[in-house]
RONU-689563 format. One record per residue (C-alpha): residue number from 1; residue in one letter; x, y, z. Coordinates in nm, 4 decimals, decimal comma. Each point is the difference from the previous one (the first is absolute). Example, Ala and Ser with C-alpha at 12.3 -4.5 7.8 and 13.67 -1.06 7.14 Angstrom:
2
<pos = 1&code = A&c1 = 1,2300&c2 = -0,4500&c3 = 0,7800>
<pos = 2&code = S&c1 = 0,1370&c2 = 0,3440&c3 = -0,0660>
END
This chain:
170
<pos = 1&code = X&c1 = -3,2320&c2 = 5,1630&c3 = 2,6286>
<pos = 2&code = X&c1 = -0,0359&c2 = 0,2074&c3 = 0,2928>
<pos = 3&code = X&c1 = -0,2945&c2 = -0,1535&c3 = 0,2611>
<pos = 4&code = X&c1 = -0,1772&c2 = 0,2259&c3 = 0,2656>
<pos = 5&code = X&c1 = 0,0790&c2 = -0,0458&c3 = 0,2733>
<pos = 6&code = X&c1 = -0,1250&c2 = 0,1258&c3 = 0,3905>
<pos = 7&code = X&c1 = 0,0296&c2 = -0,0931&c3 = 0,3664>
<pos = 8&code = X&c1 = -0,3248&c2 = 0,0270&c3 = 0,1745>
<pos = 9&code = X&c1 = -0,1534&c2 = -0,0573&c3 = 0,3403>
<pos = 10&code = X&c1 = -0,2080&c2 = -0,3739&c3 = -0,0206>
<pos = 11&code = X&c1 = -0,3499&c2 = -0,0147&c3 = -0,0089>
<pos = 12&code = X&c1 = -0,2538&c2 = -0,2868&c3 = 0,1994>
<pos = 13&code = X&c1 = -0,0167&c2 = -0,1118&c3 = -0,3978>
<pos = 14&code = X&c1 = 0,3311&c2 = -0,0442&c3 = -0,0790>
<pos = 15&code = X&c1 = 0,0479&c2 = -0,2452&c3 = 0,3025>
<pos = 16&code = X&c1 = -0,0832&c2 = -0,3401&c3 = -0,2084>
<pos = 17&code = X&c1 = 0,2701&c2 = 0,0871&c3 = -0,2662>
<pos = 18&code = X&c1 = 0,2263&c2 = 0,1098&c3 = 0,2537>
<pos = 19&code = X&c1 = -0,0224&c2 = -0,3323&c3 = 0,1419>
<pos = 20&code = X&c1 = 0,0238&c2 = -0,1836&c3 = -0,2695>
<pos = 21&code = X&c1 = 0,3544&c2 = 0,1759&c3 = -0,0450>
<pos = 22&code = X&c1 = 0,1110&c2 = -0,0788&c3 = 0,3127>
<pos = 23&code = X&c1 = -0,0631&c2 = -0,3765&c3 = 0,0022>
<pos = 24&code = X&c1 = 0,1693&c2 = 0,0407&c3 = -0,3050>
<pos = 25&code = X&c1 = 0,3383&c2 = 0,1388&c3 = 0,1849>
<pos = 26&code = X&c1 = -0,0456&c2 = -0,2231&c3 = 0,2892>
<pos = 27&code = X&c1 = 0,0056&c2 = -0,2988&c3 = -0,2573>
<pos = 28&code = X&c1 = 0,3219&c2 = 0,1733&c3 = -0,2153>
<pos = 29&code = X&c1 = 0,1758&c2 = 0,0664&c3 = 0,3074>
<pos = 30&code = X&c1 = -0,0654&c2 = -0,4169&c3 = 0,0974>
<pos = 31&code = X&c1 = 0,1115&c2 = -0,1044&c3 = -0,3264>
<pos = 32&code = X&c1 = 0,3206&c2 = 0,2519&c3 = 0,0105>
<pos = 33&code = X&c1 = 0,0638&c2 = -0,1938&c3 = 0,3399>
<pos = 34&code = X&c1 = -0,0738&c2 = 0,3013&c3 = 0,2504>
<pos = 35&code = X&c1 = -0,1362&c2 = -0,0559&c3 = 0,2840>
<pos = 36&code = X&c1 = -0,1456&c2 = 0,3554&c3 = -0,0170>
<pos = 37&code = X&c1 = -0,3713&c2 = -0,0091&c3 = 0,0399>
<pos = 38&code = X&c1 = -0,0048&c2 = -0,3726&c3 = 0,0391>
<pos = 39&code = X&c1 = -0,2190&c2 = 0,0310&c3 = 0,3459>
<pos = 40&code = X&c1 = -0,3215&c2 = 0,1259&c3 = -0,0500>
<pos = 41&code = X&c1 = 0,0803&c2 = 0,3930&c3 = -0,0247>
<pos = 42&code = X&c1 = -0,1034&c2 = 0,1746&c3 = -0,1792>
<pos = 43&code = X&c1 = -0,3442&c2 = -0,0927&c3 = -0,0363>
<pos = 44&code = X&c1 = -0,3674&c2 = 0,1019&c3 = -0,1291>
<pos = 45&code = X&c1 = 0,0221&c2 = 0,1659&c3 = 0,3647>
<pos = 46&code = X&c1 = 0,2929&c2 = 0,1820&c3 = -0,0637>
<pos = 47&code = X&c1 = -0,1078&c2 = 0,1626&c3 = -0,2921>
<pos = 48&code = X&c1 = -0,3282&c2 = 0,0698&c3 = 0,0911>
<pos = 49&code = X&c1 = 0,1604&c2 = 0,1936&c3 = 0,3209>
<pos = 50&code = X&c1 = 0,2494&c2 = 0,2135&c3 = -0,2421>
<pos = 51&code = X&c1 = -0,2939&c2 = 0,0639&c3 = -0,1523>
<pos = 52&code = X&c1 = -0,2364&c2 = 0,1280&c3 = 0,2737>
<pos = 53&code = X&c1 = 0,3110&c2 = 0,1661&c3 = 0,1348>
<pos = 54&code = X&c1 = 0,0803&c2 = 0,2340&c3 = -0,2929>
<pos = 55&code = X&c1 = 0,3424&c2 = -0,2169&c3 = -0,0770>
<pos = 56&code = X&c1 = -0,0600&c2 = -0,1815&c3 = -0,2813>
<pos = 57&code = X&c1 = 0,1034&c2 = 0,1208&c3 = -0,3561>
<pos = 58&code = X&c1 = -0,0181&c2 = -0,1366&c3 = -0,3402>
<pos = 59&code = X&c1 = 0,2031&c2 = 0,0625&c3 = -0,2469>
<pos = 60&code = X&c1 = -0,1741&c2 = -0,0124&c3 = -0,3617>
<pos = 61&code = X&c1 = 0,1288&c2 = 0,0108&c3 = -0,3499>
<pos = 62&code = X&c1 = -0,2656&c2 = 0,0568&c3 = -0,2946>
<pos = 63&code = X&c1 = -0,2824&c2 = -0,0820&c3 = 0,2513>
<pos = 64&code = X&c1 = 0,0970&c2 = -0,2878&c3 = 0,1300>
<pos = 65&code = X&c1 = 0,1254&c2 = -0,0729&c3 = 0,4026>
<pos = 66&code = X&c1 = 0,3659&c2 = -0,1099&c3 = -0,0923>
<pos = 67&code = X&c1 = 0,1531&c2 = 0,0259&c3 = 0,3318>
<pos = 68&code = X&c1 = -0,0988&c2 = 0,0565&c3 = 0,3741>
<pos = 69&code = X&c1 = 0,1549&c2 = 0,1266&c3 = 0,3004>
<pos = 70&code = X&c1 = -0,1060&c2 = 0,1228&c3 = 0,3060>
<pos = 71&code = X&c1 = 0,1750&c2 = 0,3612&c3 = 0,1070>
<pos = 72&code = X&c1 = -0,0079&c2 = 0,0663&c3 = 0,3743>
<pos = 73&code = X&c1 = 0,1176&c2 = 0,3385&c3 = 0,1680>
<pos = 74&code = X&c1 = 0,1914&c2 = -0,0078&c3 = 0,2275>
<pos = 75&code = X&c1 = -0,1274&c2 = -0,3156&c3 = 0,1851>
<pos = 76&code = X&c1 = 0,2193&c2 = -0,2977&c3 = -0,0113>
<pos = 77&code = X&c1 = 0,0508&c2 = -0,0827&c3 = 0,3793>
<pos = 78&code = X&c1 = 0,2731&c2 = -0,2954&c3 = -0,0886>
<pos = 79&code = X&c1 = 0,1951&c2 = 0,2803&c3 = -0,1653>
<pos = 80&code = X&c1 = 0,0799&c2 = 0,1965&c3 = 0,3260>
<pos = 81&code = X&c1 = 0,2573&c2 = -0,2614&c3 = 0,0757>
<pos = 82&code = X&c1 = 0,2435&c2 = -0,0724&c3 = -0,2543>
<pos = 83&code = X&c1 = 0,3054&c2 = -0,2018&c3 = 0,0181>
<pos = 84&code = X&c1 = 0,1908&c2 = 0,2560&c3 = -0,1597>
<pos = 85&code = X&c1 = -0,1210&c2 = 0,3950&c3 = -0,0650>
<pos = 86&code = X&c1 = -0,2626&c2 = 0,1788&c3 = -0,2262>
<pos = 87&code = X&c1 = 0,1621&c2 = 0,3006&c3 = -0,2018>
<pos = 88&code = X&c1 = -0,2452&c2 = 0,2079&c3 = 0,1334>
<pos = 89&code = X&c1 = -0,2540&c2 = 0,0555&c3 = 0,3215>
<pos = 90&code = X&c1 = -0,2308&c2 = 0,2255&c3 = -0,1988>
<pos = 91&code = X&c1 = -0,3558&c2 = -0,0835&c3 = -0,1603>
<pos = 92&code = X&c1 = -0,0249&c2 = -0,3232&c3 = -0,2002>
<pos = 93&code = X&c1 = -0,2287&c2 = -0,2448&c3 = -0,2926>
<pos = 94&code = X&c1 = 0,0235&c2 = -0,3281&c3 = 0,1688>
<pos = 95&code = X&c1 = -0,0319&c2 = -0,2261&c3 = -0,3418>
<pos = 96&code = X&c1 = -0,1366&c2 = -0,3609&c3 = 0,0898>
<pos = 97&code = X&c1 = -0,1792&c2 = -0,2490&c3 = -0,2497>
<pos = 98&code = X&c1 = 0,1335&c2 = 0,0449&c3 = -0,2911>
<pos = 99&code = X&c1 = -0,1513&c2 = -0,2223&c3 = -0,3113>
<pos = 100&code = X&c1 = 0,0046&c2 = -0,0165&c3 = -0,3523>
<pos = 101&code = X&c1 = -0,2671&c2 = -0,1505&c3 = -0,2290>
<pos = 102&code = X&c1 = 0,2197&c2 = -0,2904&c3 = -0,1741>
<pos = 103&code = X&c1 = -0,1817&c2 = 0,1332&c3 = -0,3432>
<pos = 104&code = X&c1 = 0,2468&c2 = 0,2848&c3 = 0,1025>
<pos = 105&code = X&c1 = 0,3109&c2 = -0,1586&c3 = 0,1087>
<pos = 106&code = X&c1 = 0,2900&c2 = 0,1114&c3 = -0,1002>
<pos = 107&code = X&c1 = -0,0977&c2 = 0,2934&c3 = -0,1630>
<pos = 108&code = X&c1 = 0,2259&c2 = 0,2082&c3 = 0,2299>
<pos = 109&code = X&c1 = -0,3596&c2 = 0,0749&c3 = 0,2072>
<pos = 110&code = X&c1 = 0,1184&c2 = 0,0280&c3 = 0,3175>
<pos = 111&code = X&c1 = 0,2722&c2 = 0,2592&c3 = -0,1007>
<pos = 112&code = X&c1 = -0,2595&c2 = 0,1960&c3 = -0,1304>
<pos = 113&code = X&c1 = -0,2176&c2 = -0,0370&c3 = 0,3101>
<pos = 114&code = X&c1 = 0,3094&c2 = 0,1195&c3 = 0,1930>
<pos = 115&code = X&c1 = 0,0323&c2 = 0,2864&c3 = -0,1627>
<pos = 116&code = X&c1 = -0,3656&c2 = 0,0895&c3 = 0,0160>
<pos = 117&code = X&c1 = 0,0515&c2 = -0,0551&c3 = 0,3922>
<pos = 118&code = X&c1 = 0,2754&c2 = 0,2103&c3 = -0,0189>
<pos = 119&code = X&c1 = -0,2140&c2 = 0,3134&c3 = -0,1737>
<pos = 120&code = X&c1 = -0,2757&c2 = -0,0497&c3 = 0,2643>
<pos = 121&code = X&c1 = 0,2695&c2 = 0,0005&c3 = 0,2953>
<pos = 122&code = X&c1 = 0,1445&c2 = 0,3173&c3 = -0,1258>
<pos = 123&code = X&c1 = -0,3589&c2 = 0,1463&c3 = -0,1213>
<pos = 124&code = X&c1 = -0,0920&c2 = -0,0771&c3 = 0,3789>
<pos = 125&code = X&c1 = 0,3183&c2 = 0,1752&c3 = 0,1270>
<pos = 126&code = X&c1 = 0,1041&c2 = -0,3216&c3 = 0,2020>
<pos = 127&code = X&c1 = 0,3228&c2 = -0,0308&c3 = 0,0566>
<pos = 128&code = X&c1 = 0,0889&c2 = -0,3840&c3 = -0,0989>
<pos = 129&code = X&c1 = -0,0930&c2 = -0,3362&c3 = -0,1023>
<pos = 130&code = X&c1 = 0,1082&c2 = -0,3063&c3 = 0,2213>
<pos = 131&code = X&c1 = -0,0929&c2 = -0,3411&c3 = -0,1203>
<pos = 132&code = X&c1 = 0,1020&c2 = -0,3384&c3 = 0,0894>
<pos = 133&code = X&c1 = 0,0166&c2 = -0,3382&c3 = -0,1866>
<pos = 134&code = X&c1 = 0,1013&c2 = -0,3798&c3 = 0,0824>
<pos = 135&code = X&c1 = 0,4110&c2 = -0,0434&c3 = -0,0510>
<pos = 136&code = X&c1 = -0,1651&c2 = -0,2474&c3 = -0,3148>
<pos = 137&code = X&c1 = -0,2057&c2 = 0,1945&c3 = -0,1711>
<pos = 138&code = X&c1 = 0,2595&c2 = 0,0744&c3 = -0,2451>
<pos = 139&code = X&c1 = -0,2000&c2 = 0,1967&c3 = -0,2404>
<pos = 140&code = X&c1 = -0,0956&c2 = 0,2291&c3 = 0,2454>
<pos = 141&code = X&c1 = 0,3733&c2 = 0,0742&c3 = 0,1186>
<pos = 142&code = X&c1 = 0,0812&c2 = 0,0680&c3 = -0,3559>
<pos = 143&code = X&c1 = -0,2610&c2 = 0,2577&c3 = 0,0114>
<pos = 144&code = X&c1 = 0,0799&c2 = 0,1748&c3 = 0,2806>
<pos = 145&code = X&c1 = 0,3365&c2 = -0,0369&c3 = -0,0905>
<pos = 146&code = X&c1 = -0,0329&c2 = 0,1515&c3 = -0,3527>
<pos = 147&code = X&c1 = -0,2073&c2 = 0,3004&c3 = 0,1193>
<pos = 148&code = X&c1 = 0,2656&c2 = 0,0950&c3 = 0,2199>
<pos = 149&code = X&c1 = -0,1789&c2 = -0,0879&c3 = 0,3694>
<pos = 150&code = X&c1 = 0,2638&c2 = -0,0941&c3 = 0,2397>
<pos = 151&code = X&c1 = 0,0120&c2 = -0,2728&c3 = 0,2287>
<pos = 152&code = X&c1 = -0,0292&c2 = 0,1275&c3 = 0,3872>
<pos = 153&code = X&c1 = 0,0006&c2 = -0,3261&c3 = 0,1861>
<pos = 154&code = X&c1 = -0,2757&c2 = -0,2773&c3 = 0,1141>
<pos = 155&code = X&c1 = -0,3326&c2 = 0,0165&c3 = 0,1264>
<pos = 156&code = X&c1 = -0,2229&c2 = -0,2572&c3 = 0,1853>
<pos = 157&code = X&c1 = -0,3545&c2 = -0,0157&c3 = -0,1629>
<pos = 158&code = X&c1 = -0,2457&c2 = -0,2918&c3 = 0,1504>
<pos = 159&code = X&c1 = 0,1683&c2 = -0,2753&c3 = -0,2423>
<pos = 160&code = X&c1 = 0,3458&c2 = 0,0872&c3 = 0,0287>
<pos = 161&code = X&c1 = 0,3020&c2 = 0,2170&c3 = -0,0526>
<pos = 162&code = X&c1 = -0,0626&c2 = 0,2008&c3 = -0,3180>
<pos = 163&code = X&c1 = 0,2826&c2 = 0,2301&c3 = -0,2093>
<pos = 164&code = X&c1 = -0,0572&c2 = 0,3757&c3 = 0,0216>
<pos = 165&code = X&c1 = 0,0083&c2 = 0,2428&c3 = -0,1833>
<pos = 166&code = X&c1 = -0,0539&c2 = 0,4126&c3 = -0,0567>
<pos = 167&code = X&c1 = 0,0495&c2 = 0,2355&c3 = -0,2016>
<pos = 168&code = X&c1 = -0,0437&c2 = 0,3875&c3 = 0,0465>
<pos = 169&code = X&c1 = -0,1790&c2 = 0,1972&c3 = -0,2292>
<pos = 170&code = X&c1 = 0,0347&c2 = 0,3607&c3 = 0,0919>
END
């Protein structure tokens, strides 16, 4: 069965469902023993500020909000020091906030969001994705893993040191 799917900027409506999703990931990511957004972040606040700010996208398959993510240009100030070195100095999709509905999970969503990002990055004529993730979010490395980003080094974000991550799309 082949589902429709689109990634789309998020509305002042969606921000309830959105989340909903995200307590959702902050609760999977406890029960995986992460300590990834164990802390308070991100919040109602947070997403409400993607939002108002143009960065938050939803991804939805057959009209429904099955993942989120926030996509920033270019505007990551932890990622202008690395412990290591980015592939590239050009323009760059910053993506942060990543969360799946669990009525979704494991459904290979987040690939598919990936490769949506991907399309807009190239569609936008930007240069690369960078991305980072906690060293135990281990479904996350497989991801970037599998769709071939490379791992450049560590970055400092307000709760700790984080993996990253680009990849350069044209």
């Amino acid at each position: 069965m082949n589902s429709e799917a689109k990634l789309r900027k998020a509305e002042i409506e969606d921000r309830d469902v959105i989340w909903g999703i995200i307590q959702q990931s902050i609760e999977r990511r406890k029960h995986d023993g992460s300590n990834q957004w164990q802390n308070g972040y991100p919040n109602l606040g947070t997403v409400e500020s993607d939002i108002e700010k143009g960065f938050g996208y939803v991804f939805i398959v057959d009209g429904e909000i099955a993942v989120y993510a926030a996509l920033i240009l270019n505007d990551e100030p932890a990622y202008s020091t690395i412990e290591g070195a980015w592939l590239s100095d050009g323009e760059f999709v910053v993506v942060h906030r990543v969360a799946v509905d669990e009525k979704f999970a494991g459904q290979g969503m987040v690939k598919k969001l990936f490769d949506h990002i991907e399309d807009f990055t190239r569609y936008q004529k930007i240069q690369s994705i960078k991305v980072d993730t906690n060293y135990d979010n281990m479904a996350m490395l497989k991801i970037l893993e599998s769709k071939g980003y490379s791992y450049c080094g560590e970055v400092l974000l307000a709760d700790g040191m984080r993996k990253a991550y680009e990849k350069i799309i044209i």
